[in-house]
C-alpha positions in Angstrom: 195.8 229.5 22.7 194.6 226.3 20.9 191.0 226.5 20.6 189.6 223.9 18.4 191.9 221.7 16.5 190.7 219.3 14.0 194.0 218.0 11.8 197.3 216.9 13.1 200.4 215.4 11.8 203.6 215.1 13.4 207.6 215.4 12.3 208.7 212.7 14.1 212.6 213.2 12.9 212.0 216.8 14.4 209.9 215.9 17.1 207.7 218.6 15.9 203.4 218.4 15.9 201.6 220.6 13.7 197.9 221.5 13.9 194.8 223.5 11.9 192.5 225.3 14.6 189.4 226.1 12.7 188.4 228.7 15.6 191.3 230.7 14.9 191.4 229.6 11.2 195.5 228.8 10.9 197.7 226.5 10.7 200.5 226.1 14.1 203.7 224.3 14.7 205.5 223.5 18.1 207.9 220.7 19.4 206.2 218.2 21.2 207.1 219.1 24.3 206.4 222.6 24.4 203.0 222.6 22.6 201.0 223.3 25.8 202.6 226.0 26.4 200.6 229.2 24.0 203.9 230.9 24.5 205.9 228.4 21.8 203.0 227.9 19.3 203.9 229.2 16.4 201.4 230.5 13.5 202.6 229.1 10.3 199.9 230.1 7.7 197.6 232.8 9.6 195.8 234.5 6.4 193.6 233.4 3.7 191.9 230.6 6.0 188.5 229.6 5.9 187.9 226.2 7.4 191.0 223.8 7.7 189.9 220.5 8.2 192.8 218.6 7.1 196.3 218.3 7.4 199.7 216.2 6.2 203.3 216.7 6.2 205.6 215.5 3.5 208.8 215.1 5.7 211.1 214.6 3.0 210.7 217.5 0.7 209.4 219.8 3.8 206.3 221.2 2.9 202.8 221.1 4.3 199.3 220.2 2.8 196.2 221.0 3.8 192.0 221.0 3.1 190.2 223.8 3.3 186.4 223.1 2.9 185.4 226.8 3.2 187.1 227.9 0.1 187.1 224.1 -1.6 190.5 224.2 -2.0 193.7 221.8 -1.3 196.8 224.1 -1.0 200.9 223.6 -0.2 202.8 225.7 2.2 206.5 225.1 2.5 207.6 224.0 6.4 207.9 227.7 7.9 204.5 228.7 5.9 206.5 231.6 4.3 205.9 230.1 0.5 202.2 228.9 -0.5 200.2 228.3 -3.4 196.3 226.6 -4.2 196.6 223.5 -6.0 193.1 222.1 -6.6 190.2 224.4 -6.2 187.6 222.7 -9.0 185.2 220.1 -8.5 185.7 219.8 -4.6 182.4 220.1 -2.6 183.6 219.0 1.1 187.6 218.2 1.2 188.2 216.7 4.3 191.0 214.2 5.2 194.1 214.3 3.8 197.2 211.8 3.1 200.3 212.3 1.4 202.7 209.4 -0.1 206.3 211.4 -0.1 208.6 208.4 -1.8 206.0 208.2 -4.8 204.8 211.8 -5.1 201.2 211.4 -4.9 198.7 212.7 -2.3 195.1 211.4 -1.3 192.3 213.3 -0.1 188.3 212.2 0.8 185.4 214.2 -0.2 181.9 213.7 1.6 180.0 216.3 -0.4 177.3 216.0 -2.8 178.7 213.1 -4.7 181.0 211.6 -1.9 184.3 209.9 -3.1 188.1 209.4 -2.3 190.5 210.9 -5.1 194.3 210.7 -5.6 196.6 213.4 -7.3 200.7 213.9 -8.2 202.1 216.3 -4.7 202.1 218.6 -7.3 198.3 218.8 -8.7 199.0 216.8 -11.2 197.5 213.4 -12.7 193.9 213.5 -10.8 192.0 210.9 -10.6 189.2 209.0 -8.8 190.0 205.8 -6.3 186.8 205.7 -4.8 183.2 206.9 -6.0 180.5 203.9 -5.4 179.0 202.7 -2.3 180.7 205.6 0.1 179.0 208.6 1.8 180.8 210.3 4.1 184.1 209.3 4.3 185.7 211.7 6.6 189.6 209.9 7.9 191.7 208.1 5.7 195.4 206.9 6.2 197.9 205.1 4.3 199.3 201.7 4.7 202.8 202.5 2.9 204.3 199.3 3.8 201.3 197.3 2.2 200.4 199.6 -0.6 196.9 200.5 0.9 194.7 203.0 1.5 191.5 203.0 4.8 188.6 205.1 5.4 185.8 205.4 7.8 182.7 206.1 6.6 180.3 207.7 9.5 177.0 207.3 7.7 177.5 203.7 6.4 179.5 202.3 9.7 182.2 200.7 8.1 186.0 200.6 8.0 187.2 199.8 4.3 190.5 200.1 2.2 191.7 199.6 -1.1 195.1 199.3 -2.9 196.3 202.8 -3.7 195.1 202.4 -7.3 191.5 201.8 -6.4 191.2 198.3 -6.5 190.6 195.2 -4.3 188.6 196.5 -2.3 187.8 195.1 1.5 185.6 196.0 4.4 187.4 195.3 7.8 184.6 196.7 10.2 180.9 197.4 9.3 178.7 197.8 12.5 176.0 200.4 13.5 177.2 199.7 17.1 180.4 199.4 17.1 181.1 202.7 14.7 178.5 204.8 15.9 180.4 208.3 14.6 184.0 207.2 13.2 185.6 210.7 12.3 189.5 209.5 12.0 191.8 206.6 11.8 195.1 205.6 11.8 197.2 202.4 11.1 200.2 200.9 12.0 201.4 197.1 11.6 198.5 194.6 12.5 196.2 197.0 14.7 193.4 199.8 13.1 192.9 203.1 15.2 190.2 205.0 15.5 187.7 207.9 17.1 183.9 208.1 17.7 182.7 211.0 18.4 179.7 209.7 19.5 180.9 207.6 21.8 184.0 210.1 22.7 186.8 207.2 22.6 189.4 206.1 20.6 189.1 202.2 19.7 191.5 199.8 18.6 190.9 196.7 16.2 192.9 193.9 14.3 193.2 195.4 11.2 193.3 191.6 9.4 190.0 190.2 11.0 188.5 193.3 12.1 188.3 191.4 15.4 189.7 192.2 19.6 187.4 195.7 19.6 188.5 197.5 22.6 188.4 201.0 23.6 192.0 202.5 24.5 190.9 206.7 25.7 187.2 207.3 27.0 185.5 210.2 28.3 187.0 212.6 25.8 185.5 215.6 24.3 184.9 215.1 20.9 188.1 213.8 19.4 188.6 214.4 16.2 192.1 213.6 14.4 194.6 210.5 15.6 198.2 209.9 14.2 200.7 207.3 15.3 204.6 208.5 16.9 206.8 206.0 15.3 209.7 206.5 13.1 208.1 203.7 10.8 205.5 205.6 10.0 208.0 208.0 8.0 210.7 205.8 6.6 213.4 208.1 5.2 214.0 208.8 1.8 216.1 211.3 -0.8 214.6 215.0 -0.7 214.0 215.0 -4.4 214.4 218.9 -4.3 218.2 219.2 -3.1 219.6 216.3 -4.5 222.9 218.2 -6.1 224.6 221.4 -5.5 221.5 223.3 -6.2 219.0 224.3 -3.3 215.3 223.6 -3.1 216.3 222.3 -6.7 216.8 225.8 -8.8 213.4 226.7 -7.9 212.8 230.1 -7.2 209.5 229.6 -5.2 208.2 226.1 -4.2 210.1 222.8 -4.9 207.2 220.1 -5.3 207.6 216.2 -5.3 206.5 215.5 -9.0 204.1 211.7 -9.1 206.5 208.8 -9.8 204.8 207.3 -12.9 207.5 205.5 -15.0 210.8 205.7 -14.0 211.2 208.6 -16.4 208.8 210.9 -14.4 210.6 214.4 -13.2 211.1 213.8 -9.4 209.9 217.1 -8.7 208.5 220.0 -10.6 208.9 224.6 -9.3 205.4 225.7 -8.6 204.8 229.9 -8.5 202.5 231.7 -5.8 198.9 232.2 -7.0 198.7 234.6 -9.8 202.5 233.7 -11.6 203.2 231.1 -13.8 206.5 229.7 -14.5 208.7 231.3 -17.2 210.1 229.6 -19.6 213.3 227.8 -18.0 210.6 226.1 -16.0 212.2 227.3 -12.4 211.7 231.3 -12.1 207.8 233.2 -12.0 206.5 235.6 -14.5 203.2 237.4 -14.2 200.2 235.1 -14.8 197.3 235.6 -17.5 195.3 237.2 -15.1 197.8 239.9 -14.5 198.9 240.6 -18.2 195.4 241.6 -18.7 195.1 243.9 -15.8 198.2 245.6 -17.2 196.5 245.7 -21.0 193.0 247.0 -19.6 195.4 249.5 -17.6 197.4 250.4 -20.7 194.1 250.8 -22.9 191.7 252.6 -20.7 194.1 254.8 -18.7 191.9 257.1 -16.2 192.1 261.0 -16.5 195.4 261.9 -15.6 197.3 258.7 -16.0 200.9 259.3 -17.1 203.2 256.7 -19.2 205.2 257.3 -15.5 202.2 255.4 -14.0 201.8 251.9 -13.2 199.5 249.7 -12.2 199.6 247.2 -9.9 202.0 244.1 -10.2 201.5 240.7 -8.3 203.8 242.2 -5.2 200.9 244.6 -4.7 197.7 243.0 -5.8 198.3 239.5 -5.9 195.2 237.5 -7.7 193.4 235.9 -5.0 192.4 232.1 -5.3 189.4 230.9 -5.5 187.0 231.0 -2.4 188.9 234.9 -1.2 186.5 237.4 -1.3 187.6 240.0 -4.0 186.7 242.6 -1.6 189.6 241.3 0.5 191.9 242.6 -2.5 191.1 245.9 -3.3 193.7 247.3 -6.2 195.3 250.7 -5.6 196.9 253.1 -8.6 200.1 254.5 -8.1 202.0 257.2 -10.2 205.3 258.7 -10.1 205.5 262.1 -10.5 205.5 264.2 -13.7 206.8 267.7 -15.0 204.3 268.3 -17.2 201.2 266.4 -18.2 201.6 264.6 -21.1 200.1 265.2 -24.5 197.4 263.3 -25.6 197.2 259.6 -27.4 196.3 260.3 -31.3 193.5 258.4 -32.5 195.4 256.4 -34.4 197.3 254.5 -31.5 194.2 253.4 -30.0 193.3 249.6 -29.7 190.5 248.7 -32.0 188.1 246.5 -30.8 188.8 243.1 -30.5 187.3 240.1 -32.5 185.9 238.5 -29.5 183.5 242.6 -28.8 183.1 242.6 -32.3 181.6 239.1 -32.5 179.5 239.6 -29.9 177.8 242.5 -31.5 176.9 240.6 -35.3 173.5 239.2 -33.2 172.5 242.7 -31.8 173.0 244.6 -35.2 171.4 241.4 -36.7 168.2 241.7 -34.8 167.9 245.4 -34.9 168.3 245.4 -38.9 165.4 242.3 -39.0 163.3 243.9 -36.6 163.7 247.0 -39.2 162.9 245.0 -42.2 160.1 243.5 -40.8 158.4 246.9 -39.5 158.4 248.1 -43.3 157.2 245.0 -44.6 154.1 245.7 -42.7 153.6 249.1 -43.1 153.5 248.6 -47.4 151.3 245.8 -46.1 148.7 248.1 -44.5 149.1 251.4 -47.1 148.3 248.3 -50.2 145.4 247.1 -47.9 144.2 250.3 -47.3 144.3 251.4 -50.8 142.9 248.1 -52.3 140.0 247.8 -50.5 136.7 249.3 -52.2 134.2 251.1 -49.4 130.5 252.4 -49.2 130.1 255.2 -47.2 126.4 256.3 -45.9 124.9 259.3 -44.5 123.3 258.8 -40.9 119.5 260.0 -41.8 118.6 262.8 -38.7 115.1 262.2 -38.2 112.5 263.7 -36.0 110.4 262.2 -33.2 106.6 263.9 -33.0 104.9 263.1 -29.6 101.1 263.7 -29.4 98.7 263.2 -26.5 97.0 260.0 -27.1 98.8 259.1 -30.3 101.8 256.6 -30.3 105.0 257.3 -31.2 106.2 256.6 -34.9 108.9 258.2 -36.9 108.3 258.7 -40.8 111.0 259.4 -43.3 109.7 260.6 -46.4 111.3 262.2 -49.8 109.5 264.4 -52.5 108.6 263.2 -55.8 109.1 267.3 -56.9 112.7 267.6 -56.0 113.8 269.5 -59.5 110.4 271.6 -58.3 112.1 273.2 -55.4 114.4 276.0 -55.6 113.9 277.9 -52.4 115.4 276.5 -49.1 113.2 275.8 -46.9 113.8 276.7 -43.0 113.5 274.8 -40.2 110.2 275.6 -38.3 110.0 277.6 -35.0 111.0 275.4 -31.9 113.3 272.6 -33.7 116.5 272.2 -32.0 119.4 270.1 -32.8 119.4 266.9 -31.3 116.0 267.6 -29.5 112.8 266.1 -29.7 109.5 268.0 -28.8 111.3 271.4 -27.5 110.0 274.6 -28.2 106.9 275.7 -30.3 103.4 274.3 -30.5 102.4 274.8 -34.2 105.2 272.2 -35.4 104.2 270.1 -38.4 104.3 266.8 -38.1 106.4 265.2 -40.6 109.6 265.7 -42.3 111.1 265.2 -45.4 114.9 264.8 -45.1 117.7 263.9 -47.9 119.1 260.9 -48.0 121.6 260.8 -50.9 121.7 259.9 -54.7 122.5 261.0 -57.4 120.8 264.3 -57.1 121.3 266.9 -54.2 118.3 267.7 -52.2 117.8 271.2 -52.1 116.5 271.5 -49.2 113.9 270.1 -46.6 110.4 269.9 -47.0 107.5 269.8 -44.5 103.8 268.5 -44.7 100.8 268.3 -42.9 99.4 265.1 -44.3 101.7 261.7 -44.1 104.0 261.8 -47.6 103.9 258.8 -49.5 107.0 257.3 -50.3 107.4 257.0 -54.4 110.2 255.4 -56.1 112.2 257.0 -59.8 111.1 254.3 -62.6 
């Protein structure tokens, strides 16, 4: 059941209407007349959808185009939606409308993002390039003018209708009023008259297209219209489907058969295009395994897990197709399988290992680099300190112990005294009763008071010396 639509484009030789539902996130076909009914919609591209927002037909090569601003991406489906593939996803930061030019082979698309613009590309993804970039913001519809060679937009923040020739020149403004375009989303054109919705207002308007004149509102009262198109078999004049021009069909191609840009009259008219993950081989029309998935088979083939068998395999593109850009990797998850085997096989000498490449190998010269400086550097200092330490000339000096006397009603003073009789002495002299080490004052009462300690030179002092009456100190002439 339809549940919010947002793009449309018609078939009119087929009478057909095809739509993106962003609520359901696909992409549905039906006849005209049938397409109320939920019964005869049919789901054309149901998987791999973020957020649709645009949509175009090429009727003569039968394929479909669409924007998808969840996964930035502009991507091709053939008519039936069985054959896809992601043509731009790079430098794309809100996709929104979509128009396709089938008789010349290019396609145009609008972009409101960060820097808003209108570009232009071959059907094919080919030959980008920029039509619009300055004095734009959010351009959300634009349509083509193929009998005039133009191109229109409406831009919602500026209020303004505009076109341009389709390569990006003489530009015009047709409509530019904050009243009258309160919210223009899409438009359309066909001969003299510009179409139109608001979404603010909830109408589709109609306007002359050369004086931007006779406003008048066709549809009120709607709820929130979104895309318009025109029915009319002018708006799809018929041309040569370049892809089954001779005897062969969809042009030798063995996937998609793609309208190549019309350039010169030497251009290609169209060019095969492979499902993401393949490229084209080399006659240019069958798929071979892309890059992506000859080096899943080489980091298979060189890092084989325990048990892996040359019956193994691992996964080709039917299995594990590389998802484009915007799909989750988690959506893809790889699975191994192996046939089965006798006898497990023996195991790969040494020699028949893969050395490592140039790329590893590079990428370790700065590690080593920095461990061998940061080596070199740590020696350096360490002769450094020892040459330091062994040049440098040092005095070392005994700390003096000394002993503090304390008598009632005599202040405190320490003397340090030496004997003029050293070479005298012979006997050692004990400490007195009641001297402790490290204490002052403890013990005995009889203590003298004053103490002769050494304090270095030449000559060792034997020993310490006590008297009763204050030394005097004498110095060696």
């Amino acid at each position: 059941m339809l549940k919010n639509a947002v793009a449309l484009d018609l078939d009119v030789a087929n009478n057909r209407v095809f739509w993106c539902d962003r609520f359901h996130r696909k992409i549905y076909s039906a006849f005209i007349h049938e397409a109320s009914d939920p019964s005869q919609q049919v789901p054309l591209v149901d998987s791999s959808l973020q957020t649709p927002v645009g949509l175009a037909l090429d009727w003569l090569q039968h394929n479909l185009y669409w924007t998808d601003s969840g996964d930035k991406s502009i991507s091709v489906a053939s008519v039936d939606g069985t054959k896809r593939r992601v043509l731009i996803n790079t430098d794309l930061s809100e996709p929104r409308a979509i128009a396709l030019d089938p008789h010349h082979g290019f396609m145009y698309w609008s972009d409101w993002g960060t820097r808003a613009k209108i570009e232009k590309a071959g059907m094919n993804g080919v030959d980008r390039q920029v039509l619009v970039a300055d004095n734009i913001e959010w351009p959300n519809g634009i349509t083509l003018d193929v009998a005039n060679r133009r191109l229109y937009w409406v831009d919602s923040k500026l209020h303004h209708i505009a076109s341009v020739d389709l390569n990006g020149a003489h530009r015009r403004t047709h409509i530019s009023s904050a009243e009258r375009l309160g919210h223009p989303y899409a438009l359309a054109v066909f001969e003299d008259r510009i179409y139109w919705t608001d979404r603010d207002r909830a109408a589709v308007f109609m306007a002359n297209r050369l004086t931007g004149q006779d406003i008048h509102a066709l549809a009120e009262n709607l709820n929130d219209p979104h895309d318009i198109v025109v029915f009319h078999q002018l708006r799809q004049p018929q041309g040569p489907d370049s892809c089954n021009l001779g005897s062969v069909a969809n042009g030798g191609c063995e996937y998609l058969c793609l309208k190549a840009p019309q350039i010169t009259e030497h251009s290609p008219k169209y060019t095969c295009a492979c499902p993401d993950g393949q490229d084209l081989g080399p006659d240019m029309r069958g798929c071979v395994p892309g890059e992506a998935d000859n080096e899943l088979n080489d980091m298979a083939a060189t890092s084989s897990p325990p048990g892996f068998t040359p019956g193994s395999r691992a996964i080709d593109a039917e299995d594990f197709p590389v998802p484009s850009v915007g799909v989750s990797q988690a959506d893809a998850v790889p699975h191994l399988a192996t046939a089965p085997s006798g006898s497990p096989e023996p195991l790969t000498p040494l020699s028949t290992l893969k050395t490592v490449s140039s790329q590893e190998s590079k990428a370790l010269v700065p590690i080593v680099a920095t461990v061998v400086f940061g080596l070199v550097c740590a020696g350096a200092y360490l002769v450094w300190r020892n040459w330091r330490r062994n040049s440098t000339k040092s005095m070392n000096f005994d700390n003096p112990v000394y002993r503090k006397t304390t008598g009632e009603g005599e202040e405190d003073e320490i003397h340090i005294g030496r004997t003029d009789a050293m070479s005298h002495h012979a006997h050692h002299h004990p400490y007195p009763q009641g001297v402790g080490m490290g204490v002052v004052g403890a013990g005995g009462g009889n203590c003298p008071q004053f103490i002769a300690l050494p304090l270095g030179g030449s000559m060792p002092d034997p020993g310490t010396h006590w008297y009763t009456e204050q030394p005097m100190l004498s110095t060696a002439k």
